[in-house]
C-alpha distance (Angstrom), angle and dihedral (degrees) to the residues before:
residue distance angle dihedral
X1 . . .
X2 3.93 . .
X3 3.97 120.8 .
X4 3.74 123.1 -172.3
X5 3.68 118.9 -158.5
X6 4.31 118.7 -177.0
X7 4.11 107.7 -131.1
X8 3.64 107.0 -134.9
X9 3.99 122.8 -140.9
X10 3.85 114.7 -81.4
X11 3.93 129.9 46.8
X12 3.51 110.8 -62.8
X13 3.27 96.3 -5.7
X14 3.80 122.2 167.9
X15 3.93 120.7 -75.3
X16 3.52 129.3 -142.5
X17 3.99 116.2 -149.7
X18 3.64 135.0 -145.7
X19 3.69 118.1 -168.1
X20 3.45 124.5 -153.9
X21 3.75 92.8 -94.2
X22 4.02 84.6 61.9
X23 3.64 93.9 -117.6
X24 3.52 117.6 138.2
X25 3.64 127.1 -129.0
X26 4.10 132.0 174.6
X27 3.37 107.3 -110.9
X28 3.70 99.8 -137.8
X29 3.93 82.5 68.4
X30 4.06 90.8 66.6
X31 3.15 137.0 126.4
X32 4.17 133.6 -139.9
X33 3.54 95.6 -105.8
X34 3.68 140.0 110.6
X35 3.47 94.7 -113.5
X36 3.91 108.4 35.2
X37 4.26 98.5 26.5
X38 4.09 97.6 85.8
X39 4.33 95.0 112.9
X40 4.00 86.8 53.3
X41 3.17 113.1 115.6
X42 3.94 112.1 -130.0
X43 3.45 112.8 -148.6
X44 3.88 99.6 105.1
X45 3.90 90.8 52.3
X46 4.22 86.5 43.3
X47 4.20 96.5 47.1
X48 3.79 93.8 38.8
X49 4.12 94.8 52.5
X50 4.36 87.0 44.4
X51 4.01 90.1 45.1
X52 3.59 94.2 47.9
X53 4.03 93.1 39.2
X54 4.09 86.2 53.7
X55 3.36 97.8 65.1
X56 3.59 90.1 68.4
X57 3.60 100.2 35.0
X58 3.83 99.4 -100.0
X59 3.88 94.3 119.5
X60 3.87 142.3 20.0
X61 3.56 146.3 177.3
X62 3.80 124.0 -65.0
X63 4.07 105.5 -70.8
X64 3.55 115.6 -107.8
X65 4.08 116.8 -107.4
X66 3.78 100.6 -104.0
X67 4.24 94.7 50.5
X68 3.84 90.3 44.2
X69 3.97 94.5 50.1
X70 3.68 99.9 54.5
X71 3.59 94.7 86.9
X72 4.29 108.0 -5.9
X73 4.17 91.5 -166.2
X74 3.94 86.8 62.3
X75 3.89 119.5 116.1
X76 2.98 140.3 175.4
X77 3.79 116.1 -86.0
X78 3.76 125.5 -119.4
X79 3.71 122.3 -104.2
X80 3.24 100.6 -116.9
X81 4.50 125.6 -80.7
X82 3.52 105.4 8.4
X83 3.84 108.8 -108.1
X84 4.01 119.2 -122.8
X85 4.08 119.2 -112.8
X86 3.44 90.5 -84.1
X87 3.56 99.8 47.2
X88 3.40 96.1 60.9
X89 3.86 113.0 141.2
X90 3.64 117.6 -103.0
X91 4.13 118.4 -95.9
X92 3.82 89.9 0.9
X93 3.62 118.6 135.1
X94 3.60 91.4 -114.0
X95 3.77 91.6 62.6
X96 3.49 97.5 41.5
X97 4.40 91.4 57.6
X98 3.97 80.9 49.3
X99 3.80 100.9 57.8
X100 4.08 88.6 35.0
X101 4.06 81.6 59.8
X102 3.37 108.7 -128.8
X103 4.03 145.4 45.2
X104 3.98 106.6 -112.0
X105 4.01 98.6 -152.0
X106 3.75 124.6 -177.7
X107 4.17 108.7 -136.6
X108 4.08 142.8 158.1
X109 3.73 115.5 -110.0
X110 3.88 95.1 -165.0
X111 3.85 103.3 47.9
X112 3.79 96.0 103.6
X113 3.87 109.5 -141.8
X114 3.80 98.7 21.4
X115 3.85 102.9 36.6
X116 3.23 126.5 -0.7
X117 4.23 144.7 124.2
X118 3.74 115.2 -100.4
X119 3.83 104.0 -130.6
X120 3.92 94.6 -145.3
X121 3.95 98.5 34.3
X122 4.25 94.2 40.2
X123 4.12 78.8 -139.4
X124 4.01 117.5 129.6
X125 3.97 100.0 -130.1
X126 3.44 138.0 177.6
X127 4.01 152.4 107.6
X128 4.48 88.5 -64.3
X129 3.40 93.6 42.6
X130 4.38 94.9 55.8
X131 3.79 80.6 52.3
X132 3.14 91.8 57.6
X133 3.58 90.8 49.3
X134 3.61 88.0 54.9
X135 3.58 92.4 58.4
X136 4.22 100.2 41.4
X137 3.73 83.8 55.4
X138 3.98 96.0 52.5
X139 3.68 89.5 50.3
X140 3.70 101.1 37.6
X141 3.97 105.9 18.5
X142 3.99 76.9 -119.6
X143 3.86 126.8 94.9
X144 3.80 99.4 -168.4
X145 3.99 92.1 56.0
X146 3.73 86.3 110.3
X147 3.61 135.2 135.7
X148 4.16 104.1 -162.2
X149 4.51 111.7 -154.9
X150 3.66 99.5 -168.9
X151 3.87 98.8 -148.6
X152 4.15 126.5 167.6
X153 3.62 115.5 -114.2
X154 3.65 93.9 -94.6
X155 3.86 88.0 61.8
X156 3.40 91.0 69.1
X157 3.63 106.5 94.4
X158 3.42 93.9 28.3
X159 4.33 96.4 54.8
X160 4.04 82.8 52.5
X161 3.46 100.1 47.3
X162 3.69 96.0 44.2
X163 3.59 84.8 48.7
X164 3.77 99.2 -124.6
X165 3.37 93.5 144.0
X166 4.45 156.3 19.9
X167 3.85 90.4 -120.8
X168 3.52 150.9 -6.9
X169 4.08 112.6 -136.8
X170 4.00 106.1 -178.1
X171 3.37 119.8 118.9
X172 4.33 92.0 -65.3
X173 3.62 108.4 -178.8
X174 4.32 109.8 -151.0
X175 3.66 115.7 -115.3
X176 3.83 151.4 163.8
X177 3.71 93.4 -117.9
X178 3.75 102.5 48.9
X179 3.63 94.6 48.7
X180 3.59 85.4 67.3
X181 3.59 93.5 77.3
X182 4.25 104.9 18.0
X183 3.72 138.3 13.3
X184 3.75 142.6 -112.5
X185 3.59 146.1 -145.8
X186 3.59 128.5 -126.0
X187 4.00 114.6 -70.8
X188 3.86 108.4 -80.4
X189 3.62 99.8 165.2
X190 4.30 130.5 31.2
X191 3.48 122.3 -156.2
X192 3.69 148.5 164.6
X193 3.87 138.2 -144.6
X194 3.96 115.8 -114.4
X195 4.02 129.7 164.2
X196 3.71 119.4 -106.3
X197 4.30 102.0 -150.4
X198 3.83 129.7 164.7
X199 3.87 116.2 -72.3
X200 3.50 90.0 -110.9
X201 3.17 100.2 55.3
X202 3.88 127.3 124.6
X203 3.92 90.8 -143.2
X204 3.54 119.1 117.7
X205 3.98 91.2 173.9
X206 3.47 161.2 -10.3
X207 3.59 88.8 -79.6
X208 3.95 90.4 63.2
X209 3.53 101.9 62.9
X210 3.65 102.8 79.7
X211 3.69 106.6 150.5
X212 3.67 98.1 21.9
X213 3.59 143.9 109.9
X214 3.80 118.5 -92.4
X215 3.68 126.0 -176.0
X216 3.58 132.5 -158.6
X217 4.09 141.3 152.2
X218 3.39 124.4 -76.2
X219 4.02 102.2 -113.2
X220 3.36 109.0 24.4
X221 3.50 137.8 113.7
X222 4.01 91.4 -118.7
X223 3.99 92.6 60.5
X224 3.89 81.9 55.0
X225 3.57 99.1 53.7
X226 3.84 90.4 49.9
X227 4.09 81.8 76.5
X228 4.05 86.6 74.4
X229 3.85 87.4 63.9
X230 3.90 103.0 59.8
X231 3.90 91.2 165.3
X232 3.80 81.9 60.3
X233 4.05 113.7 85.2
X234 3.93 99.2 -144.8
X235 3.98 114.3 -147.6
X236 3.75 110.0 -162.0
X237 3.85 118.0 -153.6
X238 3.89 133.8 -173.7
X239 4.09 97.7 -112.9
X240 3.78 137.9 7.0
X241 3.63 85.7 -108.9
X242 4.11 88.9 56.2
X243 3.70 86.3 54.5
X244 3.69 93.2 43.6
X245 3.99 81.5 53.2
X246 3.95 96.8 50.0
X247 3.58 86.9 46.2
X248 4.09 97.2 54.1
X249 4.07 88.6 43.6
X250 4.34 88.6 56.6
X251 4.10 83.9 -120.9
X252 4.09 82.9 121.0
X253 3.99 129.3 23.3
X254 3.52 99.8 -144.7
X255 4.27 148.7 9.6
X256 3.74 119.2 -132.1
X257 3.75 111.6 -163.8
X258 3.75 143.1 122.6
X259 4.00 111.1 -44.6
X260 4.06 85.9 -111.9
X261 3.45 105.6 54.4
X262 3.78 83.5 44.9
X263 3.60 89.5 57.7
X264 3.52 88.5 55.3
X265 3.54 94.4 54.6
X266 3.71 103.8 46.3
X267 4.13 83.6 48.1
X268 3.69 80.3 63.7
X269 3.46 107.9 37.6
X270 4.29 116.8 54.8
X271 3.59 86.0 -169.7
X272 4.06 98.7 67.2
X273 3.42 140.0 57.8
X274 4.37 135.4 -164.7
X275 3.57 114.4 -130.4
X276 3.39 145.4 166.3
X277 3.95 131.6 53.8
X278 4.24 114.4 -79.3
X279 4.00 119.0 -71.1
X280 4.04 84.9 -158.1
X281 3.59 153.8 -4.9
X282 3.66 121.0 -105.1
X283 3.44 119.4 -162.5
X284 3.96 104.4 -150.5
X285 4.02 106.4 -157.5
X286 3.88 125.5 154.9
X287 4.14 116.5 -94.5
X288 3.64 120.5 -134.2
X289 3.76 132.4 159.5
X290 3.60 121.4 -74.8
X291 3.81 99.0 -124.8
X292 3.98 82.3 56.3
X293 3.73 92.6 88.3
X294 3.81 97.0 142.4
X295 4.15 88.4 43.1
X296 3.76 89.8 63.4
X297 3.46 98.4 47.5
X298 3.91 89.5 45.0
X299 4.36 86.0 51.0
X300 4.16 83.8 50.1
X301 3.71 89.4 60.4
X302 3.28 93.5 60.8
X303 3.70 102.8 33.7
X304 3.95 77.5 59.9
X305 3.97 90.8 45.9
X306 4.00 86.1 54.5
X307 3.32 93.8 54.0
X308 3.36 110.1 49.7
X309 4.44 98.1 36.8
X310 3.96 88.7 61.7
X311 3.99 90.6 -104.3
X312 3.48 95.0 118.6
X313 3.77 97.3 54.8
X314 3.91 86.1 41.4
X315 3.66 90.8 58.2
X316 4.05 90.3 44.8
X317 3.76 93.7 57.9
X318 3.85 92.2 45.3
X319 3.74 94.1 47.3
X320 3.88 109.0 26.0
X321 3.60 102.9 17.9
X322 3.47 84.6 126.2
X323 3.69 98.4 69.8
X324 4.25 93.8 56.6
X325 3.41 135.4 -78.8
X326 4.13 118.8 -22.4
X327 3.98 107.8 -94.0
X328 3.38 132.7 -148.2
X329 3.51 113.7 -62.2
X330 4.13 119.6 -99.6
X331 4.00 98.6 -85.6
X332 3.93 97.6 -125.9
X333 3.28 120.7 -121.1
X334 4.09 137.0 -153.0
X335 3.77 153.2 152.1
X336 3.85 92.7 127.5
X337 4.10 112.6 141.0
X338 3.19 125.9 -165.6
């Protein structure tokens, strides 16, 4: 069973869940369970698995800045065949999520083609969400054992820090400065920031929008990056999908974002194009809390299982089919220590 719960603003703020049925519920109201427990917060479960798991070495303390930046795609490497749901080890994080009954996963629901909710089906769908899957069934033998936190993109650090939930799946480009405070998995998507402009525009990149209106999401790395343009006027915006609203009411002339959520948009919109060749390369990987050593080396094994069973490439085509043929898969890449 999948539950959805909307973060509000503020650290542990208070959640509101929707059940499958679509009935809301306050979450203060919930109760431990799989089914009804989506407005708990998590960070008892979360710091109990990565105190127990550093005993034995399995998990650590956030890294410090110097170790983490000497290669920012580095993970943590999986220990060795990936165990079944009922060989999970004993006090690891991985068991603790398992007996708590369900993966509590922090997502978009308006990034078409990687998260977002399916108007007819009410479900929240996409290419981070089947990875997901892929994960809740290697833990639980189940891949709907989900609880989904719909948080903006500059929730993201926060919802892990806070410890509000296992992982954050939404678009999470790797680098030096977030591993400060969290940790990833191996790379299990690449991308590359584009512009999204009207299709009659003369632009044929980011280059030719001196003087225009730019927007981006608050929190992310693209927003940043807009800072190298200083003839560009950047207009930040909650969501993509607020950008993707400015944009379609002429208050901005173009979107900036990663190529696929551009994709998504110009599938959408008749009216805009994506041009231009990539500004940068972003690393997708999957965040998870620092402590959660043992978690992220559990999530590598089946990033690596994805990759080599012809999952991966089955999820490309489903999902972002629409931007050519599925690639290789992200080669991953380790030697982190905790």
């Amino acid at each position: 069973m999948i539950t959805t719960t909307f973060r509000k603003s503020g650290r542990l703020g208070a959640l509101v869940a929707l059940g499958v049925s679509g009935a809301l519920v306050l979450a203060g109201c919930a109760t431990p369970d799989a089914g009804s427990s989506a407005g708990a917060p998590v960070t008892s479960v979360a710091g109990t698995a990565g105190d127990a798991a550093a005993g034995n070495g399995q998990a650590g303390a956030a890294l410090p800045a110097a170790a983490a930046c000497e290669n920012p795609v580095a993970s943590y490497a999986p220990d060795g065949p990936l165990p079944g749901p009922g060989a999970l080890p004993a006090g690891s994080t991985m068991a603790a999520i398992r007996d708590r009954g369900s993966l509590i996963v922090g997502v978009s629901a308006d990034t078409l083609q990687l998260g977002a909710r399916n108007p007819l089906s009410g479900q929240i769908e996409g290419f981070d969400i089947d990875v997901l899957h892929q994960v809740s069934t290697a833990i639980f033998g189940d891949p709907d054992r989900l609880q989904l936190r719909v948080i903006t993109s500059g929730e993201r650090l926060e919802a892990l820090e806070d410890g509000e939930v296992d992982i954050v799946a939404r678009a999470f480009t790797i680098n030096c400065e977030r591993w400060e405070t969290i940790a990833f998995s191996s790379e299990y998507y690449h991308a590359g920031q584009k512009v999204l402009v009207a299709r009659d525009s003369g632009a044929q990149g980011i280059a030719d929008l001196a003087g225009q209106r730019v927007c981006a999401p608050d929190g992310t790395t693209t927003l940043e990056r807009l800072q190298e343009y200083p003839d560009i006027e950047a207009v930040p915006a909650t969501t993509h999908t607020g950008c993707l609203a400015l944009f379609q009411q002429g208050k901005v002339d173009a979107i900036t974002g990663d190529d696929t959520i551009l994709a998504g948009f110009a599938a959408q919109d008749p009216y805009a194009k994506v041009v231009g060749q990539a500004i940068s390369d972003e690393p997708y990987g999957l965040g998870i809390p620092a402590a959660n050593v043992d978690m992220v080396k559990f999530v590598n094994g089946v990033l690596e299982q994805m990759r080599t069973d012809g999952t991966w490439a089955s999820m490309y085509d489903r999902w972002l089919g629409v931007l050519g043929p599925a690639p290789t898969p992200p080669v991953a890449v380790y030697g982190r220590t905790p």
